[in-house]
N, C-alpha and C positions, 0 to 999 in steps of 0.2 A: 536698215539694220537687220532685218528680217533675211531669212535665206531660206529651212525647208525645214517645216516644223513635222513631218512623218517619223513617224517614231521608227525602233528598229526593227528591222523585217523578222531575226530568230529570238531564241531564248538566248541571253545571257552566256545560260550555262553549258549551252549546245554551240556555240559559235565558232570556236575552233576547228568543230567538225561542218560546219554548216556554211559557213565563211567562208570562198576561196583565196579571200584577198587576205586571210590570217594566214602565212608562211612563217612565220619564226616561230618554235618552241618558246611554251609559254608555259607556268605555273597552270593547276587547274581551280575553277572554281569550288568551293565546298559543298560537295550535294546536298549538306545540310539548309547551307543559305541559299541555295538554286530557287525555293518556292518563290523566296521573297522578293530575292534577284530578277526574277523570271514574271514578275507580276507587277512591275510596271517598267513598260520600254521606254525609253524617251530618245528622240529626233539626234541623231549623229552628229548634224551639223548642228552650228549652234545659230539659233534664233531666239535675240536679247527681248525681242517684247513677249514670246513663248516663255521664256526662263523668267522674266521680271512678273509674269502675270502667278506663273507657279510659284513662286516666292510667297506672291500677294495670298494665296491661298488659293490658286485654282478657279477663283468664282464663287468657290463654295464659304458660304460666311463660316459654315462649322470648322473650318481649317485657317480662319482670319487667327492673325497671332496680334494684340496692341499694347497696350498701359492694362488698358480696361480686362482684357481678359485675363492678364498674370495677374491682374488683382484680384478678378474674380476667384479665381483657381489658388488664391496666395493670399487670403485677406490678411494674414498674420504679417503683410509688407505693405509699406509705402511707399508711394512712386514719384518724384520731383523732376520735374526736366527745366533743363539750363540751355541758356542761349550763349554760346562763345563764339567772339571773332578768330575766323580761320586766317590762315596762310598769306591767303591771298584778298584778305577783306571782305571775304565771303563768310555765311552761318555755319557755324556748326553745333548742330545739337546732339546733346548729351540726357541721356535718361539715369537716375539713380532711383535703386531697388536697394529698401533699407527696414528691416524688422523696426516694429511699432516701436519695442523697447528695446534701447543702446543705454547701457550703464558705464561703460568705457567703450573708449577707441577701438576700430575692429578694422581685419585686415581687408584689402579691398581685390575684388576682381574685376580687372579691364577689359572690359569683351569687344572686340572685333568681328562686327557678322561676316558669313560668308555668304557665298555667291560668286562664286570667277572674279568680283570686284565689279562686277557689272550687274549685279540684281540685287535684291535684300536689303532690308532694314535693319534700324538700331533691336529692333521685336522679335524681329524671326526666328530669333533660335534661343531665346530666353527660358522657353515650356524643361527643354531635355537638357541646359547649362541648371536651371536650377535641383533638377533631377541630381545631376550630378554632385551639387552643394549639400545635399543634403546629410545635415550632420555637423554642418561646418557655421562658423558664426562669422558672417562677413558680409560686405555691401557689395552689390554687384553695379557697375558703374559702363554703360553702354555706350558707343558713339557712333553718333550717323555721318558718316562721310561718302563725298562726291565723286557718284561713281560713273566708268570709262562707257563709253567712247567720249561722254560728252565732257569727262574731265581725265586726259593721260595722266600716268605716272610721272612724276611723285606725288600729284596734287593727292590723290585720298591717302595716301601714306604721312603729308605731310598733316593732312587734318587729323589722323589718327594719333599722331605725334602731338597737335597742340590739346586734343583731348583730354590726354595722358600727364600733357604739362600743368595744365589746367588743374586735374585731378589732383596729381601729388601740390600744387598750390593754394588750393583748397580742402585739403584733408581735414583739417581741425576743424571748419564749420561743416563738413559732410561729416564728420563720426569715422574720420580712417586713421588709419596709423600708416603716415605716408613712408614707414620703411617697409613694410607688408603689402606692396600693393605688384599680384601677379596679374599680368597681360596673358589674355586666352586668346585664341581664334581657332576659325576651322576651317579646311579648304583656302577659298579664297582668300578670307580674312588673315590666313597665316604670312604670305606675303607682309601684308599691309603692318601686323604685328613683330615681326621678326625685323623689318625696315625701324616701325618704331624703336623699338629698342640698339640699334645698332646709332640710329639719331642718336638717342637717349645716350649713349656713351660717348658718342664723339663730339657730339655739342656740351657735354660735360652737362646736364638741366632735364629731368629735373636733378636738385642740388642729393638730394638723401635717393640712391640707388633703387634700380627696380630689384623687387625680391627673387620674379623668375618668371618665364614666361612657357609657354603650353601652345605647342604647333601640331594639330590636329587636322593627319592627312595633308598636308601644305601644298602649295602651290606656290613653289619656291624658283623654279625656272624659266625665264623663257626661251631658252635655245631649244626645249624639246628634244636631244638627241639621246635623252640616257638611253639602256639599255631596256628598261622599263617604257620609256615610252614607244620604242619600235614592237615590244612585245603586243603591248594595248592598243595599237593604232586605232584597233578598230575591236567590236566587240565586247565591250563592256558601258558600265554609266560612263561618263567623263571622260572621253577614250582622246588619243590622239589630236582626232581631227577636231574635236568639241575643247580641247585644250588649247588647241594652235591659233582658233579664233577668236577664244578670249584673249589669250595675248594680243593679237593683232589689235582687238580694240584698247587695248591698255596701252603699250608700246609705237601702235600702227609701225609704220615704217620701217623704226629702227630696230624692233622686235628682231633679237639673233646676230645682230649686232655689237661692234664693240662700243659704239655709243649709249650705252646700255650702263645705266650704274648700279651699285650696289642699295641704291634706297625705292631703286624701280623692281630689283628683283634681285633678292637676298643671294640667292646661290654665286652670283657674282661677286659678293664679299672675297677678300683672299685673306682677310685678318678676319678671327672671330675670338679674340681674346678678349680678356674682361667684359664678357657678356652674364649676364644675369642665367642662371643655371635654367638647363630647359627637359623637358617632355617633350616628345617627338614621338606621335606616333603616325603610320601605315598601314595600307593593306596588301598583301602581297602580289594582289591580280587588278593593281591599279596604273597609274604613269605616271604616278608622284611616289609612288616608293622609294626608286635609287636616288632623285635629286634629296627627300627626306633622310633617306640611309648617309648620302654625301655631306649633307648638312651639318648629323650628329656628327663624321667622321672627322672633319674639318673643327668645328668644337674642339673636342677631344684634342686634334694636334694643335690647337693653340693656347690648352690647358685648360679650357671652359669647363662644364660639367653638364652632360645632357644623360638622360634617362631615355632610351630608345625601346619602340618597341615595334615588331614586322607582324600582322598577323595573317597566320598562314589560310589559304584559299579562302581570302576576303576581298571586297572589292568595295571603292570609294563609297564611306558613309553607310556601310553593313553596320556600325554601332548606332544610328543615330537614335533609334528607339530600343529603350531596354525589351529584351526578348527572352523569360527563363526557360525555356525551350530549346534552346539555343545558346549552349555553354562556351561558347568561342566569343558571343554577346557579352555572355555576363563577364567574361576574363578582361574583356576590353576596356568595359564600363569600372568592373573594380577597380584595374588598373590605373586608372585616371583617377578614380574616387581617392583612394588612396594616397597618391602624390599630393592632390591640393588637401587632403588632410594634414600629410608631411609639410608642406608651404604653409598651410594659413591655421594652421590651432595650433599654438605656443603652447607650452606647457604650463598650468597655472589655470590657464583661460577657461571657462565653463561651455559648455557648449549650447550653441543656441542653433537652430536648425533652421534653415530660411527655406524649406520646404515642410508644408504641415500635413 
């Protein structure tokens, strides 16, 4: 599974002029975000035990993410993990994150990690989702599904789906209000989430509707030909070529194919009606932009309701730590705070903050 873990030879933010295999006119990067962009390369190609190790923290325990350290960092929460039967007879575990004290039902967030679908934990990305919650009074409900090469599409789509099912069947003894229950992901996970819920409508289950679901940067194609991805082939995080090979190991073969369905890779949908209302965001100088930009548009014409948003000279996961230095950060960041404010605090509801 390995191929060539050498990082990339220029900056970032110089690549277009540096690059000679960059030929198409391309949006430019933000020189504001060049420093950060520019200070860590990582390997073109993709290399799944490189990407899985970086997930894991790098080696460095100070960047391990588990139960144990959102606890540490969140005492004001408690952590329960469930064992459920997947798809195919296999495990799938579930972690819930739930403030000490519930006086009533509260609304629930379905996190989907990311990772291309091939690295990452239920963990990984809990530290900067709870960032985000903060303010909001909700249980955060994570799911580990089986990831590519060594399990194709739809299998972790499909475990993220019984997750999901799970969840909303068990709301009343978790503390949820199973009409209030939004599905997040990012990157990768947006795939896997966006499939969820499209399950979720056609299997008609669970029985009380998702509330809304949050696709963050997505990774919603795999034919790879937008216009967006020939821009980025090369020269950015997550460019082209490091795109093409996660697919391959999701997909393999059939990747770009018509054999290809709509629960393997959302963009494929040609119906998106009665879908649960979405968030959609991107970054301008990435190659999930136009299939994200196609996605809401598609919505839209089937009378769905998506809140879209492009940001301009950003590139894949520029938001993922908040930066007030960096005003294109914090637009991002509010942005999103906001909407699951709009989702998940009814009005009446007192607020309880699941970050302290």
């Amino acid at each position: 599974m390995s191929t060539n873990s050498t990082p990339y030879p220029h900056s970032y933010s110089q690549a277009a002029k540096l690059d000679s295999r960059i030929t198409v006119p391309r949006p430019v990067i933000d020189p504001v975000l060049a420093p950060i962009v520019d200070a860590f390369p990582l390997p073109e190609e993709l290399d799944v035990g490189f990407l899985r190790g970086l997930s894991a923290g790098g080696g460095d325990d100070a960047f391990v993410t588990n139960a144990d350290t959102v606890l540490k960092a969140n005492p004001h929460l408690t952590h329960k993990e469930h064992s459920i039967v997947g798809p195919d007879g296999n495990t799938v575990m579930v972690s819930v994150f739930a403030p000490r004290v519930v006086t009533s039902a509260l609304p629930a967030l379905y996190h989907i990690h990311g990772g291309g679908m091939i690295s990452g934990d239920r963990f990984s990305a809990i530290p900067p989702l709870l960032d985000l919650l903060e303010g909001v009074a909700c249980i955060v409900v994570s799911v580990e599904y089986r990831l590519a090469p060594e399990t194709r599409a739809p299998g972790p789509a499909e475990d993220c789906y019984a997750g999901l099912i799970w969840t909303s069947a068990n709301a009343s003894s978790l503390g949820i209000d199973p009409a209030e229950i939004v599905v997040c992901a990012v990157s990768g996970g947006a795939p896997l989430a966006a499939a969820a819920c499209l399950m979720a409508r056609d299997r008609k289950l669970p029985t009380v509707p998702i509330r809304a679901q949050m696709l963050l940067s997505p990774m919603l194609d795999d034919r790879c030909e937008s216009v967006s991805d020939k821009q980025f082939e090369y020269g950015v995080p997550w460019n082209g070529v490091t795109n093409r090979g996660a697919w391959n190991h999701v997909l393999g073969d059939d990747r770009g194919t018509d054999k290809v369905t709509m629960y393997q890779s959302p963009s494929r949908a040609t119906d998106l009606s009665n879908l649960p209302q979405a968030y959609i965001d991107a970054a301008e100088c990435e190659v999930f932009r136009d299939p994200a930009v196609m996605y809401a548009m598609n919505m839209w014409r089937c009378a769905s309701t998506c809140e879209l948003h492009v940001w301009p000279g950003a590139v894949h996961l520029f938001d993922a730590v908040d930066n007030p230095n960096i005003p294109l950060v914090g637009a991002a960041i509010s942005a999103k705070r906001n909407w699951l404010k709009r989702m998940m605090t009814p009005q009446g509801r007192p607020s309880v903050t699941l970050k302290s």
